[in-house]
C-alpha positions in Angstrom: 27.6 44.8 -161.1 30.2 42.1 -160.7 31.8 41.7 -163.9 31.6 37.9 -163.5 28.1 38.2 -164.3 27.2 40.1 -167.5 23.9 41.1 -168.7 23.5 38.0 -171.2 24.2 35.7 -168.3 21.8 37.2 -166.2 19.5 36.7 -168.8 19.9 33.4 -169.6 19.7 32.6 -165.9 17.0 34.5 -165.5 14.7 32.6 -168.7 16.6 29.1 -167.6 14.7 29.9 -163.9 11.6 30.8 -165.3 11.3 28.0 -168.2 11.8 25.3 -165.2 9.7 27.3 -162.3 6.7 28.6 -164.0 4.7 25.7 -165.2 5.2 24.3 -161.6 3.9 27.5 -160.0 0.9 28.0 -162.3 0.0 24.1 -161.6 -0.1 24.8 -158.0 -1.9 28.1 -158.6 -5.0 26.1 -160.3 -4.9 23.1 -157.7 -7.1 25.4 -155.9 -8.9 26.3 -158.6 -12.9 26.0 -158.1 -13.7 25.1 -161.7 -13.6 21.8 -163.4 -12.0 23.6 -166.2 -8.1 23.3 -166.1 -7.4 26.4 -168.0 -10.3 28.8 -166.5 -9.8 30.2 -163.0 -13.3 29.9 -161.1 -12.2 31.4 -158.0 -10.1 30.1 -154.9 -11.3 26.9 -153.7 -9.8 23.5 -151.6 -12.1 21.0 -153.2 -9.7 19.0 -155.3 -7.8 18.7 -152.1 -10.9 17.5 -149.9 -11.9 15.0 -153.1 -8.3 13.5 -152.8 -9.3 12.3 -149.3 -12.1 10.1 -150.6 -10.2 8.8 -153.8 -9.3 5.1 -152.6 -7.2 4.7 -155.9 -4.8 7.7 -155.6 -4.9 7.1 -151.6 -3.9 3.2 -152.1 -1.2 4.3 -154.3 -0.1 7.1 -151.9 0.2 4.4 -149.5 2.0 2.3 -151.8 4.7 4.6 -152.7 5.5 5.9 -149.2 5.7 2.3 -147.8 7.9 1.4 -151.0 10.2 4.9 -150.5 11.0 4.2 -146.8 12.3 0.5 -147.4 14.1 1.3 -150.8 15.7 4.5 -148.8 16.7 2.3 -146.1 18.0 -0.7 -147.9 19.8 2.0 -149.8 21.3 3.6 -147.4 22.7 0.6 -145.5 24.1 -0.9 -148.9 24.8 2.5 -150.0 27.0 3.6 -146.8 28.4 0.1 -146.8 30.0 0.8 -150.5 31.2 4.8 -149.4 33.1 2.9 -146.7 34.9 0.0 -148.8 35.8 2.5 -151.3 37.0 5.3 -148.9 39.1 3.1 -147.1 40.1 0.3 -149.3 42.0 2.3 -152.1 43.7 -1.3 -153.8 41.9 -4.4 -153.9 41.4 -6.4 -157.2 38.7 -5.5 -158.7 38.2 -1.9 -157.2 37.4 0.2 -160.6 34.8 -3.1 -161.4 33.5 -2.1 -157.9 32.8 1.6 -158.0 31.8 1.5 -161.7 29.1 -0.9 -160.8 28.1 1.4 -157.8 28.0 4.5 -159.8 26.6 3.1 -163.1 23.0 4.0 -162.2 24.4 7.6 -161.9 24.8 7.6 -165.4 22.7 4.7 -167.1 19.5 5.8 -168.8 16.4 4.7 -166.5 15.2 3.0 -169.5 18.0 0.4 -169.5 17.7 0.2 -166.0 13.8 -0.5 -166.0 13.7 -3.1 -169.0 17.5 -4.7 -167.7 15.6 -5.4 -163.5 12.8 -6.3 -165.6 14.4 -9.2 -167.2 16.3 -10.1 -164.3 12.5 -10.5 -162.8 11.2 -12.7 -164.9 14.4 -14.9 -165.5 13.9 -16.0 -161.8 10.2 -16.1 -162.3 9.7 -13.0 -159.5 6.1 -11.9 -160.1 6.5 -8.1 -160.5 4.5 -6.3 -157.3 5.3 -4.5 -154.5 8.9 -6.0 -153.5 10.2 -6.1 -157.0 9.4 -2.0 -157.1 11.4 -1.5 -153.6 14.3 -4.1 -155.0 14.5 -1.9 -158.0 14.3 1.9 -156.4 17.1 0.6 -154.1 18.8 -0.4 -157.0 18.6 3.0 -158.5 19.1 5.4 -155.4 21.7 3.1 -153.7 24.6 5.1 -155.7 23.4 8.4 -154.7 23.8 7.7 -151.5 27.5 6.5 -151.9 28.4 10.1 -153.4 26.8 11.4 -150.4 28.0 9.3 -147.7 31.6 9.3 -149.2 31.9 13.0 -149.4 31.4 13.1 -145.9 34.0 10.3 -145.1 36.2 11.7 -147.3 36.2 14.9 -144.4 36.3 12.6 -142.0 39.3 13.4 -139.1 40.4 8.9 -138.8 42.5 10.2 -135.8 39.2 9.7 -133.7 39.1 5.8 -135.0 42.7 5.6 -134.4 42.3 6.6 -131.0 39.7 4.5 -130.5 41.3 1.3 -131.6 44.4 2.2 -130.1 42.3 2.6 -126.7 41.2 -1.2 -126.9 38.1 -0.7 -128.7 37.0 -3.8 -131.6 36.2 -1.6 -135.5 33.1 -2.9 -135.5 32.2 -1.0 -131.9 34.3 2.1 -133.3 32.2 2.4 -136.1 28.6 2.6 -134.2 30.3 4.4 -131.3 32.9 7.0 -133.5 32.4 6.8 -137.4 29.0 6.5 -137.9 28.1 9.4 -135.8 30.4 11.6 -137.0 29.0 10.3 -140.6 25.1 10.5 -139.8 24.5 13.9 -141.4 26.2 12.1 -144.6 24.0 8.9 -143.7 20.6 11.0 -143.4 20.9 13.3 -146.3 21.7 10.3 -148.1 18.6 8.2 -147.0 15.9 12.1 -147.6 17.6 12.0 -151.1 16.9 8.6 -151.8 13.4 8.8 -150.1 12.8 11.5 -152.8 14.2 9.9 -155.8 11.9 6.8 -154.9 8.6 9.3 -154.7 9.7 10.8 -157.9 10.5 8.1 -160.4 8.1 6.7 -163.1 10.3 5.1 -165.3 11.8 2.5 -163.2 8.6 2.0 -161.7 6.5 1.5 -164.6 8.8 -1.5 -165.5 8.9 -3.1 -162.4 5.4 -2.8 -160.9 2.3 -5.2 -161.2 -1.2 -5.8 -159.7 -1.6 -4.2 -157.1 1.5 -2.2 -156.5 0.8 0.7 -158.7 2.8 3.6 -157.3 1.5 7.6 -157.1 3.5 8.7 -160.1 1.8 5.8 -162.5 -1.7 6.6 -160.9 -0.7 10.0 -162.0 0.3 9.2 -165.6 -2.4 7.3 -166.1 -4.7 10.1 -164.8 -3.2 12.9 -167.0 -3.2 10.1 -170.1 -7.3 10.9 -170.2 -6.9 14.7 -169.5 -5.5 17.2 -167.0 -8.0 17.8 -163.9 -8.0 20.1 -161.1 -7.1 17.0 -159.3 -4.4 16.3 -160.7 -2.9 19.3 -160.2 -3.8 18.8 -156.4 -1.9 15.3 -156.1 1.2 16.7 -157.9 1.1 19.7 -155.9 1.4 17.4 -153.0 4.0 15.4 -154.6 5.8 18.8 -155.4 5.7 20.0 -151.7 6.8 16.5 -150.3 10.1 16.5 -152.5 10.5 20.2 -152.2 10.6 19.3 -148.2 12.7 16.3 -148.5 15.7 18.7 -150.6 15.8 20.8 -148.5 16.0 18.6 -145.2 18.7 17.3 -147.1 20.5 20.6 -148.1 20.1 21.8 -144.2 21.7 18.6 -142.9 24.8 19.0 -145.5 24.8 22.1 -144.4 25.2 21.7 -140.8 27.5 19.4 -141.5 29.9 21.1 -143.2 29.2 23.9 -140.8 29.9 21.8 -137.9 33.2 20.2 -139.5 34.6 23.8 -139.9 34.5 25.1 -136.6 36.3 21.5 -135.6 38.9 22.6 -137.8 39.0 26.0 -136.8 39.1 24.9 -132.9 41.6 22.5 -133.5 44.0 25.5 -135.1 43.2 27.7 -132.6 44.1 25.1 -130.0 47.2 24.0 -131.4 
């Protein structure tokens, strides 16, 4: 065994796994659970899943949170890629460290603050909370994770290509759609997936910003589990589970390739020289 990795560690990793993993797994196990009973197993069964389908609320709020985590993603990743980029290659400018610690405060700022600070902001310019007010505040919220992302990749990021380019004639704003931003697009979309999934996740944020009408999947769900745990809600979250689950790992892959693809450049390029 490598010595790295003693017998306490593996134990600690080991209960640290479980403590996180198991309550997931046994709420997926008794989503298909045939009884009404959460905590007796009445035999295999896709009922819960087949009731979801004629549940307007939970569908309306589905709807509700997918339309609000595609806009949110998107606004955040153009305002997100749009901050990786001044701070990548604008290293002195007055008021730089204002800058970035405004970008990255959400990284570290309790939700809490977050929620009740965009909820005052709301109602000092008389913005009746609803659907936009929700997108406005998940872009708010996901916009900085999508600077980490999209500035690790510049950060790789050969500017002999843009040099060349503008060198050759060619105006910085056609280099960047034509050279930067397609060398950065694995960057761009694992940014957008991870902000996509933040937005499907959060409650907090949500739950301060939302009104009539906008009521997102995660409220419906905590509002569900406030009168008791059903089979069906163990069938919604499952389905929230396996969307994030999906949505990580699309993520992970495209970082992946990325980093892949960026190290075989680098190993041509020394082979060629």
């Amino acid at each position: 065994m490598n010595k790295s990795l003693t017998w306490f560690n593996l134990t600690a990793l080991i209960l640290g796994f479980a403590f996180l993993y198991i309550p997931i797994l046994i709420l997926v196990i008794y989503s298909f659970n045939a009884s009404k009973l959460v905590t007796v197993w009445g035999g295999f069964s896709t009922r819960w899943y087949v009731e979801l389908i004629h549940d307007e609320a939970i569908i309306d709020a589905a709807w509700v949170t997918i339309r609000v985590g595609i806009l949110s993603a998107t606004f955040a990743t153009v305002l997100g890629t749009m901050a990786a980029l001044v701070l990548d290659r604008y290293k002195k400018f007055h008021g730089r460290a204002l800058f970035s610690g405004m970008v990255y405060a959400p990284l570290v700022m309790p939700e809490v603050i977050t929620g009740l600070s965009l909820l005052l902001l709301f109602v000092a310019v008389g913005m009746d909370r609803g659907f936009w007010t929700v997108t406005i505040a998940h872009t708010t919220l996901t916009m900085c994770f999508v600077a980490v992302v999209v500035q690790s990749r510049l950060v790789t990021l050969d500017r002999s290509l843009e040099e060349a380019a503008l060198d050759l004639g060619c105006p910085p704003f056609r280099t960047f759609f034509l050279i930067t931003l397609p060398l950065i697009m694995p960057g761009v979309v694992a940014g957008w997936m991870l902000a996509f999934t933040l937005s499907l996740d959060d409650l907090v944020i949500a739950s301060f910003s939302s009104g009539p009408g906008a009521t997102t999947l995660p409220i419906k769900i905590y509002s569900m589990v406030r009168l008791g745990v059903t089979p069906e809600i163990n069938a919604v979250s499952t389905i929230l589970i396996s969307v994030i689950a999906f949505g990580v790992i699309v993520a992970s892959v495209l970082t992946h390739r990325a980093q892949v693809e960026k190290e075989k450049a680098e190993r041509a390029v020394f082979l060629g020289g």
